[in-house]
C-alpha positions in Angstrom: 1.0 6.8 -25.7 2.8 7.3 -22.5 3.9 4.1 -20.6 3.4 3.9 -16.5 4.5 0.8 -14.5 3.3 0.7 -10.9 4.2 -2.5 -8.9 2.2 -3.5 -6.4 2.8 -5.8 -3.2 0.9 -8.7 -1.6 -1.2 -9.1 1.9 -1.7 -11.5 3.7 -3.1 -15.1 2.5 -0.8 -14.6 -0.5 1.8 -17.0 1.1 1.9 -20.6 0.6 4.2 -23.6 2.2 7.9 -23.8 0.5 7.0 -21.1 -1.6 10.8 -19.3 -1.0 12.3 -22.5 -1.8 13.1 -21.8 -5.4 14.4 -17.7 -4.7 16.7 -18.9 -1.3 19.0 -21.0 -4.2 20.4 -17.5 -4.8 22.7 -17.5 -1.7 22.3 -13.2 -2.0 18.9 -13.2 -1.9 19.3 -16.3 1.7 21.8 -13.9 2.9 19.7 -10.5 2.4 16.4 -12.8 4.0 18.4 -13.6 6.8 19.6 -10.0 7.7 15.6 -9.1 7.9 14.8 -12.1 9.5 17.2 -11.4 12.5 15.8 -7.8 12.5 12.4 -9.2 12.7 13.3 -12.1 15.4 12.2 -14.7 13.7 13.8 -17.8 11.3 12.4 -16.3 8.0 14.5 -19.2 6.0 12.5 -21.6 7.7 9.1 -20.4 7.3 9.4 -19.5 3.9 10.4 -23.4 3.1 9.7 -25.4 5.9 6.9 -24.4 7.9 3.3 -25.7 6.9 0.1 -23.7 5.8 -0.8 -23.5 9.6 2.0 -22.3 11.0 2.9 -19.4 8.3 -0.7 -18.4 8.5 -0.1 -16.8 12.3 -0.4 -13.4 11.8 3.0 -12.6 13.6 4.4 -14.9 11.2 2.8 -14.3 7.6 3.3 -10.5 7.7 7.4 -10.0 8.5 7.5 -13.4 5.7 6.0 -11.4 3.2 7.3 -8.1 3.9 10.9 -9.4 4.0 10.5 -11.7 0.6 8.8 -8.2 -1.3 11.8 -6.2 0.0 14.9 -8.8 -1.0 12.6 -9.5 -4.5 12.8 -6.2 -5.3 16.7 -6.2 -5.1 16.9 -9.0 -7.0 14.9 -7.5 -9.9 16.9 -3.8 -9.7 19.9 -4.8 -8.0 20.7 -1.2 -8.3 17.8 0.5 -6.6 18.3 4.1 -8.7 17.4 2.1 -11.5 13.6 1.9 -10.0 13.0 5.0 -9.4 13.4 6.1 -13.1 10.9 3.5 -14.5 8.5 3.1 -11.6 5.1 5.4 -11.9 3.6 4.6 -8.3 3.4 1.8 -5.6 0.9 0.3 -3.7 0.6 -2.3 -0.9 -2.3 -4.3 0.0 -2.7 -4.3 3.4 0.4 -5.2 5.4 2.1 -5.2 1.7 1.9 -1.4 2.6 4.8 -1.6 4.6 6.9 -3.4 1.4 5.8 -0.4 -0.7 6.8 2.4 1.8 10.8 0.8 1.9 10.7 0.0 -1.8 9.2 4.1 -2.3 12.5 4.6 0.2 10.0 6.5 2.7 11.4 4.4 5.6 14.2 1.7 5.6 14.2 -1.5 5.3 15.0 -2.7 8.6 12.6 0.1 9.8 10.0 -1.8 7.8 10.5 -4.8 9.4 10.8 -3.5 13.1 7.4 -2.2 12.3 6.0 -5.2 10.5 7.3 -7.0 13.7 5.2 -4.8 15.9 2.0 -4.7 13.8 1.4 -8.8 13.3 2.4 -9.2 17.1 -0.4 -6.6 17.9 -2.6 -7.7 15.6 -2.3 -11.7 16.7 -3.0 -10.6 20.1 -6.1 -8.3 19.0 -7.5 -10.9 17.2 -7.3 -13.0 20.5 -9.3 -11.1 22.4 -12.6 -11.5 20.8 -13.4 -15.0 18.2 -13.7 -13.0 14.9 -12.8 -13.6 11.3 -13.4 -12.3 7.5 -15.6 -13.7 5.1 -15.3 -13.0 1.0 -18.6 -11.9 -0.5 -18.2 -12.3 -4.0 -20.8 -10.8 -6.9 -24.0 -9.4 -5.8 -25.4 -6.1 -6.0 -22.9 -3.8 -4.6 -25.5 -1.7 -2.5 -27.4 -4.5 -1.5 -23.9 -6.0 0.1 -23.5 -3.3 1.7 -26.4 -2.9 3.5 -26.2 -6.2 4.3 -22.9 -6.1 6.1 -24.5 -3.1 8.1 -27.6 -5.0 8.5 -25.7 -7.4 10.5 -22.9 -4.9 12.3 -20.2 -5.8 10.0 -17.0 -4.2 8.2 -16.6 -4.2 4.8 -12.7 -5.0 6.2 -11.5 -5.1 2.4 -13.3 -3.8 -0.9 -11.0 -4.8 -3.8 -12.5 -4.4 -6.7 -16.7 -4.3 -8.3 -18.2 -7.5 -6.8 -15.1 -8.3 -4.5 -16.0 -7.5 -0.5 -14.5 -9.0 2.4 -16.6 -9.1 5.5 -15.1 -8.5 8.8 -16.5 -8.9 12.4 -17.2 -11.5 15.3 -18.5 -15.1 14.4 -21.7 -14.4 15.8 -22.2 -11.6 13.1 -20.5 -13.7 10.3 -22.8 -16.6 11.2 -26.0 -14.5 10.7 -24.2 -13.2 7.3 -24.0 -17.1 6.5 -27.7 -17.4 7.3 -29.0 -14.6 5.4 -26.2 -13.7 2.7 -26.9 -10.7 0.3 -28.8 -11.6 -3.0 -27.0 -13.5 -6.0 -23.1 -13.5 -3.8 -21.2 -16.2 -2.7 -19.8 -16.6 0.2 -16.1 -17.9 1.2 -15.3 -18.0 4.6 -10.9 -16.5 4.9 -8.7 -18.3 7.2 -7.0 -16.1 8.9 -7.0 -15.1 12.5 -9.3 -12.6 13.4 -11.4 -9.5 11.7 -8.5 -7.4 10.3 -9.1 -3.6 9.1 -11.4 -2.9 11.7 -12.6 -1.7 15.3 -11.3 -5.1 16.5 -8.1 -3.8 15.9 -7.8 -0.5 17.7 -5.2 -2.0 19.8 -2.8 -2.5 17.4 -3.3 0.8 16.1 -2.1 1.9 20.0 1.5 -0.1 19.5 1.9 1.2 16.0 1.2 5.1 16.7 3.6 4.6 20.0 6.6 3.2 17.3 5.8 5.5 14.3 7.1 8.0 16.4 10.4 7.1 16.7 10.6 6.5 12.9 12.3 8.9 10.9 11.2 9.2 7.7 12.4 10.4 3.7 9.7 11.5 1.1 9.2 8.8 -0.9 11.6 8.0 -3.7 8.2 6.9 -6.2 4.3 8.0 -5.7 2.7 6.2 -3.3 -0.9 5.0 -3.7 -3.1 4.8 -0.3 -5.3 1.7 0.8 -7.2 4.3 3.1 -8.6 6.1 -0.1 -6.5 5.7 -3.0 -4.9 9.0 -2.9 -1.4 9.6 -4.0 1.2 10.4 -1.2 4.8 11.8 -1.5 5.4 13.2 2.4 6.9 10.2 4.2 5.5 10.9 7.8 1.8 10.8 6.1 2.7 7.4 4.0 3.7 6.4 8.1 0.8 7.9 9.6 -1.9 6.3 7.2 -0.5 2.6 7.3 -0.7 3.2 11.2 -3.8 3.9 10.6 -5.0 1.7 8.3 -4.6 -1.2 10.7 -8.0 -0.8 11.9 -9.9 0.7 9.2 -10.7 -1.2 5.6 -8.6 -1.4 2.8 -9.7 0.0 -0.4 -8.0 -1.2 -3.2 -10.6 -0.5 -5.6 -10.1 3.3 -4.8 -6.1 2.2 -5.6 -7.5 1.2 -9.0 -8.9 4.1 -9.9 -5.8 5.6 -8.9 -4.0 3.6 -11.2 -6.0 4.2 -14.1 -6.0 7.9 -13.3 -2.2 8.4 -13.8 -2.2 6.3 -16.9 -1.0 3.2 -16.4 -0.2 0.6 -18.7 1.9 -2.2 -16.8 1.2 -3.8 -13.0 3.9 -6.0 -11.6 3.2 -7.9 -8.8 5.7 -8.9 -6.2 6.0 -12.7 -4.9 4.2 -13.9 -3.5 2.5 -12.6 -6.6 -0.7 -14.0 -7.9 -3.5 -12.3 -6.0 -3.7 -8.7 -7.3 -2.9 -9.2 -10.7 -5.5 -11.4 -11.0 -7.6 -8.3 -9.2 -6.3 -6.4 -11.6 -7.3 -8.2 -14.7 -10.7 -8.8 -14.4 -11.0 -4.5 -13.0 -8.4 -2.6 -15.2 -9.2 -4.3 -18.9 -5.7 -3.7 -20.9 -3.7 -3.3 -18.9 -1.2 -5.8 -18.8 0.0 -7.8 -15.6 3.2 -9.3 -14.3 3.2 -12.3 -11.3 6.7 -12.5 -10.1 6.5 -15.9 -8.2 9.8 -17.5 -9.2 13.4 -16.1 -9.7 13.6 -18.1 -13.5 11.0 -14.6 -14.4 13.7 -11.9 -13.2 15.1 -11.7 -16.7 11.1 -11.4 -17.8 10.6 -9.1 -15.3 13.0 -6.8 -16.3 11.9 -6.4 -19.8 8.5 -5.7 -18.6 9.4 -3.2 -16.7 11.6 -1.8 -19.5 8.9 -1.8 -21.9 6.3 -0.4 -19.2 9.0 2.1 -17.4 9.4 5.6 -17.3 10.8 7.6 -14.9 8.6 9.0 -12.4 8.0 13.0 -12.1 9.1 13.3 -8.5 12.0 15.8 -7.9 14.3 13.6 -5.9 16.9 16.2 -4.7 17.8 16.7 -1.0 17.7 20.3 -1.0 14.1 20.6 -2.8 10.6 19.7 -1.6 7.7 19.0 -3.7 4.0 19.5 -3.0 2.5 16.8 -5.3 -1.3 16.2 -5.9 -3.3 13.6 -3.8 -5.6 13.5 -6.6 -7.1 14.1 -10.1 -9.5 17.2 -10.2 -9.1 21.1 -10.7 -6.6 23.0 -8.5 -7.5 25.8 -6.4 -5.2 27.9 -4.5 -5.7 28.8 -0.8 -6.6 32.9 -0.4 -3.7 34.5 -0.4 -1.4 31.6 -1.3 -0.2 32.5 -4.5 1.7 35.6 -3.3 3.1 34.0 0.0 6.8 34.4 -0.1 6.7 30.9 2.6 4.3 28.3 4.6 4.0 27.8 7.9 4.4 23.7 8.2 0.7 22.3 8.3 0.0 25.5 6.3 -2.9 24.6 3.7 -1.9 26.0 -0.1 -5.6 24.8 -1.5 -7.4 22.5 -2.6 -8.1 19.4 -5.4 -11.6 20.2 -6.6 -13.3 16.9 -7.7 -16.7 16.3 -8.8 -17.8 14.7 -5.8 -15.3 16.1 -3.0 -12.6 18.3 -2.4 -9.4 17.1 -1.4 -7.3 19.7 1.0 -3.1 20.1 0.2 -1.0 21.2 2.8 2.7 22.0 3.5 3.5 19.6 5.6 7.1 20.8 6.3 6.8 24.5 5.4 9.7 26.6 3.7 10.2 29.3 1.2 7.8 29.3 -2.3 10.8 28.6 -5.0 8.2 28.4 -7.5 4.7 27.3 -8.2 4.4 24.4 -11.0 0.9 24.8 -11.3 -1.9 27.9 -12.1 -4.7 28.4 -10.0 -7.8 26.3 -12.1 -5.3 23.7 -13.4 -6.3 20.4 -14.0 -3.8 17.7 -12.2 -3.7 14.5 -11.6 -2.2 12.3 -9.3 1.1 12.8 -8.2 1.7 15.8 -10.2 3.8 18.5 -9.1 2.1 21.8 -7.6 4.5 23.9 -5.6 8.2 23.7 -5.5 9.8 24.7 -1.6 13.1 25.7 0.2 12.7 23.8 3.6 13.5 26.3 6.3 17.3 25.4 7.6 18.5 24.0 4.4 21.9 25.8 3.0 
């Protein structure tokens, strides 16, 4: 049976008081946290082992913490990055840990990440300041009857993590009446945190992100990257930018990231620290599939067997000189009219679609460039991630 290790990153709530204590003993991994912490303006030392629950739970605060800790983690466990890309299978961030999976895929850079993760929990604080909302968990129930529910009573289903796992979003007003007349058979469990994240409440901070993703310059990524916005598998860095500046203001589905996972095989998860929360997801959704929480620096050597035992390389040409068009999903592949004889692509120009039972999914050349050679027939079955055409980008020697 193959073997395919994805490692995942945490969102915010995952981060606890003094929790870096035991990781900034390693003077490296102090002197790495620093770096981003100076990039991101703010005393990351301190709030990672000083700071109370109160204080780290500030939105501006929590987010460039947890980025920043997932980022110098991950150089502690593959000190030699190259290593990572031949055993990783995917990535995926929940919610701001989106940002931690773009710079670890090597879509963006690190100190790119954290100028951006700067931005977005600034935004975001002050958004949530504008109007008293909040989030509340919804846990069990009948799936359709939640939902209707949350409609019911104008709210955003802000974060859908896994069968029986909702998080409610929207102003107090409309959380109160969820509180008074709750969906059959769920529980509620009101989130503290600042304000109604992953929905219309935050279309300001969608403003300041767009404005500062386009100054970014961006790589394709490195390793697969899995979407919160609908699980789908994304290579192109400027999209892997464009949909975590999107998905600031629109819910999180990390049960579609799921079925991603179990589409393109997988057989390990490792979570980075602060690491708990979606392993935990992940063993009560994905049944087998073992789990790793990296919390503490006594695991690294752990760690690394895991992802030995779970690694192989990933199936994205890495070369400078080549670009790959990779599926955004499992289904059947169906070539665009015309598009199989097409000596080039226009950038933007669409080369088909993935056929699925209950949509199709449209692939496009994003960047354009001569047709070297096409990996895949026309009424293939593929699955995520997997390589369709193979390009020349136009300009390249």
């Amino acid at each position: 049976m193959d073997l395919v290790l994805i490692v995942v990153a945490p969102g915010q709530g995952a981060q606890s008081p003094g929790f870096l204590e035991p990781w900034l003993e390693d003077p490296d991994f102090a002197q790495r946290l620093g770096w981003l912490g100076t990039v991101a303006d703010l005393d990351l030392v301190h709030y990672g082992t000083k700071a109370d629950a109160e204080t780290i739970r500030d939105t501006a605060i929590a987010q460039p913490l947890l980025v920043a800790t997932g980022l110098v983690a991950a150089l502690a466990l593959f000190p030699h990055p190259a290593d990572a890309f031949g055993k990783i299978g995917a990535v995926a961030g929940h919610s701001v840990g989106e940002l931690t999976a773009a710079a670890g895929a090597r879509a963006i850079t690190a100190e790119q990440a954290m100028v951006l993760v700067r931005e977005r929990g600034r935004a975001m604080a002050r958004a949530a300041e504008a109007t008293p909302t909040g989030m509340t968990a919804v846990l069990g129930g009948d799936a359709d009857e939640v939902l209707a529910v949350l409609e019911r009573h104008g709210l955003t289903p802000a974060n859908v993590n896994a069968a029986g796992q909702v998080v409610a979003a929207g102003t107090t007003e409309q959380l109160q009446a969820l509180a008074d007349d709750p969906p059959a058979k769920a529980r509620l469990s009101p989130l503290s945190v600042a304000g109604a994240f992953h929905t219309e409440h935050m279309a300001p901070a969608v403003d300041v992100m767009a404005s500062l993703a386009r100054g970014v310059s961006t790589h394709d990524a490195r390793i697969p990257v899995i979407s919160n916005a609908d699980g789908t598998v994304v290579h192109d860095g400027r999209d892997v930018v464009r949909r975590i500046v999107r998905q600031v203001a629109n819910p999180v589905r990390w049960d579609l990231c799921q079925e991603t996972m179990t589409d393109l095989g997988v057989t390990g998860i490792l979570e980075m620290p602060p690491a708990g929360t979606l392993t935990g997801i992940a063993r009560r959704a994905l049944k087998g599939v073992e789990t790793f929480a990296l919390k503490t620096p006594d695991q690294l050597d752990d760690a690394r067997a895991f992802c030995e035992k779970h690694g192989e390389s990933a199936h994205l040409d890495t070369s400078p000189t080549w670009r790959l068009l990779v599926s955004p999903t499992k289904g059947t592949f169906v070539r665009a009219e015309g598009a199989g004889e097409a000596a080039s692509f226009a950038p933007e120009t669409s080369i088909g679609v993935v056929r699925a039972r209950r949509e199709e999914t449209p692939v496009n050349a994003p960047y354009g460039g001569s047709v070297v050679e096409w990996l895949v027939e026309d009424g293939d079955l593929v699955s995520p991630g997997q390589p369709l055409l193979r390009l020349h980008p136009d300009g390249v020697a």
